[in-house]
C-alpha positions in Angstrom: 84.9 97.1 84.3 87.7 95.7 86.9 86.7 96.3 90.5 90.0 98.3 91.7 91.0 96.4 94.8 92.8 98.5 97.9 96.2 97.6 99.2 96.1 97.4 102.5 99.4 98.3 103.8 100.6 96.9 107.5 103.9 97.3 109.7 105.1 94.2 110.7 104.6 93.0 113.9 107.4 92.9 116.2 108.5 90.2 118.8 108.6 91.7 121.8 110.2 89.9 125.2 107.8 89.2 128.1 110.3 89.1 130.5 114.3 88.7 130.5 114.3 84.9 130.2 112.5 85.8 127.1 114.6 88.4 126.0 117.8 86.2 126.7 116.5 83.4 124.0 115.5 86.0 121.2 119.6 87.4 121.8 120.4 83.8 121.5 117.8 83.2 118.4 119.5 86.3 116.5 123.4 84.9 117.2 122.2 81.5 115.7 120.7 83.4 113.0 124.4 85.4 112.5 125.7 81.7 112.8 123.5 80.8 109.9 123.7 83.3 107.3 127.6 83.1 107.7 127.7 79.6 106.9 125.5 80.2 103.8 127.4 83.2 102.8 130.6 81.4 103.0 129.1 78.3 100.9 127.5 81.2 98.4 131.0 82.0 98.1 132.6 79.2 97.3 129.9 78.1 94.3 130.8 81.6 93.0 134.5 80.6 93.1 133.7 77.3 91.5 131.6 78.3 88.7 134.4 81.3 88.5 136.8 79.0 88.1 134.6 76.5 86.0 134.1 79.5 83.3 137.1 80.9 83.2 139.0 77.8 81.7 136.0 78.1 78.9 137.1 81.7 78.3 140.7 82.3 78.3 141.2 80.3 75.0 138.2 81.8 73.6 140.2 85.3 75.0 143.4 84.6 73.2 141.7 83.3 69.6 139.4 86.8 69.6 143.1 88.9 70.3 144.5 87.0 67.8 141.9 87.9 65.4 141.5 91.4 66.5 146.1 91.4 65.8 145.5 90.4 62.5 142.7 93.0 61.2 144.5 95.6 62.9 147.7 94.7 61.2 145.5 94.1 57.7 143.9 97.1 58.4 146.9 99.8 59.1 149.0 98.2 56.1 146.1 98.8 54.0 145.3 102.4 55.7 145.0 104.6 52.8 143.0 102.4 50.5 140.1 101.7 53.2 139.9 105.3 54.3 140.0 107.0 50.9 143.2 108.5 51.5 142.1 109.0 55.0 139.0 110.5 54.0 137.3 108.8 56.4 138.1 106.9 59.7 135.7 104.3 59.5 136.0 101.2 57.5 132.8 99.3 56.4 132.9 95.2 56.2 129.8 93.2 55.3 130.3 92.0 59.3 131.5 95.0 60.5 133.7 98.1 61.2 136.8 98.8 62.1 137.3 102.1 63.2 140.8 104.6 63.4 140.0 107.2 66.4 142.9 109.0 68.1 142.5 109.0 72.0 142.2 112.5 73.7 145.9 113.8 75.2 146.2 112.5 78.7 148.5 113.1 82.1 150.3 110.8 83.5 152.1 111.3 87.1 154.7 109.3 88.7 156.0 110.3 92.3 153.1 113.1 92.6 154.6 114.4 96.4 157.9 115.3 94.6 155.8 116.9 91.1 153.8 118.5 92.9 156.7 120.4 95.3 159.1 120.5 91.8 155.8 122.8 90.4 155.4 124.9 93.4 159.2 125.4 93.6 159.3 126.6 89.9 156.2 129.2 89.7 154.1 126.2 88.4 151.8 125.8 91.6 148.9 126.7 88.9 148.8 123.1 87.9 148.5 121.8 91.4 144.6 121.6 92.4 143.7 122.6 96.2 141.1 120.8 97.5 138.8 122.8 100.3 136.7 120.5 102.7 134.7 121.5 105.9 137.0 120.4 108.6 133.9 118.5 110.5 136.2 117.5 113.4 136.8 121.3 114.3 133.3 122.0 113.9 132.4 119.2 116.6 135.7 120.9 118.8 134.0 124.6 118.5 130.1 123.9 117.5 129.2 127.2 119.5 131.2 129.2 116.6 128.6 127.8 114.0 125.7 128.0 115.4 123.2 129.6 113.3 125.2 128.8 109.8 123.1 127.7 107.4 123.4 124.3 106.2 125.6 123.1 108.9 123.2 121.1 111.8 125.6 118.9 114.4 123.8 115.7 115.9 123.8 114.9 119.5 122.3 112.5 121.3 122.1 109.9 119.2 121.2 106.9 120.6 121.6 103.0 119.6 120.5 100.0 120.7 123.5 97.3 119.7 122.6 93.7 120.7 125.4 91.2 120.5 125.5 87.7 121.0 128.1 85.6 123.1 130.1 83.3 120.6 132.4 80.3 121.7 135.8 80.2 120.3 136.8 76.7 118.8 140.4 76.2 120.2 
């Protein structure tokens, strides 16, 4: 039988300054670092722009033949309707390679100019097809937090502290 070994989980350690010189080099350590992981960001970029670009001149003619195809047993397919769906028996049409399938798309809305619907419904005694959306107003809670103390499910954080360490950077003219 396997001897089970145990994990022996750690923190890491952390780097702490001796003194302010110290502590002045690891703020300049972490804006090199910045510096770095920019440059390799931008150039992660750019290969994902290349091979982008690289792909997509493989694909858009590969694109165009598959829409031409898909043109053709649609328009094969709807002249012959009746005979592949058993007098539209069924909406599914079996192929040795495939299916095509006839589905009709659930009814949808479409809304153009919605500020100008929505008051043309509420003017007409249609406001029951304009939603009203209700939010906590958080900013008058943080104006008034005496009024809701005790609420449940409502806590308002103070105090919050953080420790924001930036690096000088030189501006290339």
């Amino acid at each position: 039988m396997a001897e089970k070994r145990t994990r022996i989980k750690q923190q890491a350690k952390l780097s702490v300054p001796q003194n302010r010189d110290e502590c002045a080099e690891m703020i300049n350590e972490i804006g090199r670092l910045q510096r770095e992981i920019a440059v390799t960001q931008a150039a992660m970029n750019d290969a994902i722009a290349n091979i982008t670009d690289d792909y997509t001149g493989q694909i858009t003619p590969q694109q165009e033949q598959m829409k031409r195809l898909q043109d053709g047993i649609q328009a094969y397919c709807e002249a012959n309707r009746d005979d592949l769906t058993e007098g539209g028996k069924t909406k599914t049409i079996g192929f040795v390679t495939g299916t095509v399938q006839f589905r009709q798309r659930p009814p949808s809305v479409a809304v153009r100019g919605a500020d100008s619907v929505i008051d043309f419904l509420k003017k007409h005694g249609l406001g029951r097809f304009v939603r009203t959306k209700e939010e906590i107003n958080k900013e008058a809670i943080l104006n008034e937090p005496s009024s809701v103390t005790g609420v449940a499910g409502i806590s308002i954080k103070t105090g919050v502290e953080d420790c924001v360490i930036t690096p000088f950077e030189q501006e290339l003219s």
